[in-house]
C-alpha positions as CSV (number, residue, x, y, z in Angstrom):
1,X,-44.4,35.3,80.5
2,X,-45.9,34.2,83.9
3,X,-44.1,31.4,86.1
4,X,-44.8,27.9,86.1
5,X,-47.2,26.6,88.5
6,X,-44.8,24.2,91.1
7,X,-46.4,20.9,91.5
8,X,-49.2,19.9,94.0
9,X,-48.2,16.5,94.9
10,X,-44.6,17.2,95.3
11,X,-44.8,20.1,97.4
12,X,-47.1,17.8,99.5
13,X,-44.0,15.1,99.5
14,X,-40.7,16.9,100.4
15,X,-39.9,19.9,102.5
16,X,-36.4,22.1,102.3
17,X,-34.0,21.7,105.4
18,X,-32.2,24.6,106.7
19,X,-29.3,24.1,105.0
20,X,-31.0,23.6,101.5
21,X,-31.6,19.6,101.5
22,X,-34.9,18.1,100.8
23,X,-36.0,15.7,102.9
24,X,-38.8,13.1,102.0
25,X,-40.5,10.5,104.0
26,X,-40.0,6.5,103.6
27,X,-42.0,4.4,101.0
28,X,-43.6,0.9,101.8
29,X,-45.6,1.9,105.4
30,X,-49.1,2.6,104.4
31,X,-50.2,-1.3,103.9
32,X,-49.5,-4.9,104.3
33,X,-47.1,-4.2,107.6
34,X,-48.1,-7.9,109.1
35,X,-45.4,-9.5,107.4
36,X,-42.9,-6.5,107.6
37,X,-40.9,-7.1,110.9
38,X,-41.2,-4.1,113.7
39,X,-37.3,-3.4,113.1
40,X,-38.5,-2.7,109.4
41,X,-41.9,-0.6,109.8
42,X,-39.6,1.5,112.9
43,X,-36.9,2.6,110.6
44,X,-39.8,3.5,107.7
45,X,-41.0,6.0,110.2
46,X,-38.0,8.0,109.7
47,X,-37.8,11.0,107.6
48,X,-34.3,10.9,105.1
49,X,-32.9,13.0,102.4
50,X,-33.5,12.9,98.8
51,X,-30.0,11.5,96.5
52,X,-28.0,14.3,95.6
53,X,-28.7,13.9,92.0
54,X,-32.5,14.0,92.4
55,X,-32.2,16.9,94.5
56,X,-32.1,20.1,91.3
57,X,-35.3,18.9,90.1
58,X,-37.5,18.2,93.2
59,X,-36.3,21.8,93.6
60,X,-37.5,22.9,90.4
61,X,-41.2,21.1,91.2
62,X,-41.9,22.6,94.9
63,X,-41.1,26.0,93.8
């Protein structure tokens, strides 16, 4: 039986650290930053790691 296809849109979303994490990028900074205070829209820029329990199947999907 061939593999499964990994998924598009995830593998566009999250990238694999050295050590194994996966690291994803911030939610709410694409739109409506006027009312969002700089402090806010700075730290959104930050890249972060996906929860340890989400982590097996995001694995699953970018492969």
């Amino acid at each position: 039986m061939p593999k499964m296809k990994g998924k598009a849109g995830a593998k566009k979303r999250f990238k694999l650290t050295g050590s194994g994490r996966v690291k994803r990028e911030k939610a709410y900074h694409s739109h409506i930053l006027t009312k969002k205070t700089t402090k806010r829209k700075r730290n959104l820029r930050k890249s972060t790691l996906v929860d340890k329990a989400d982590e097996k199947r995001i694995k699953t999907i970018i492969s």
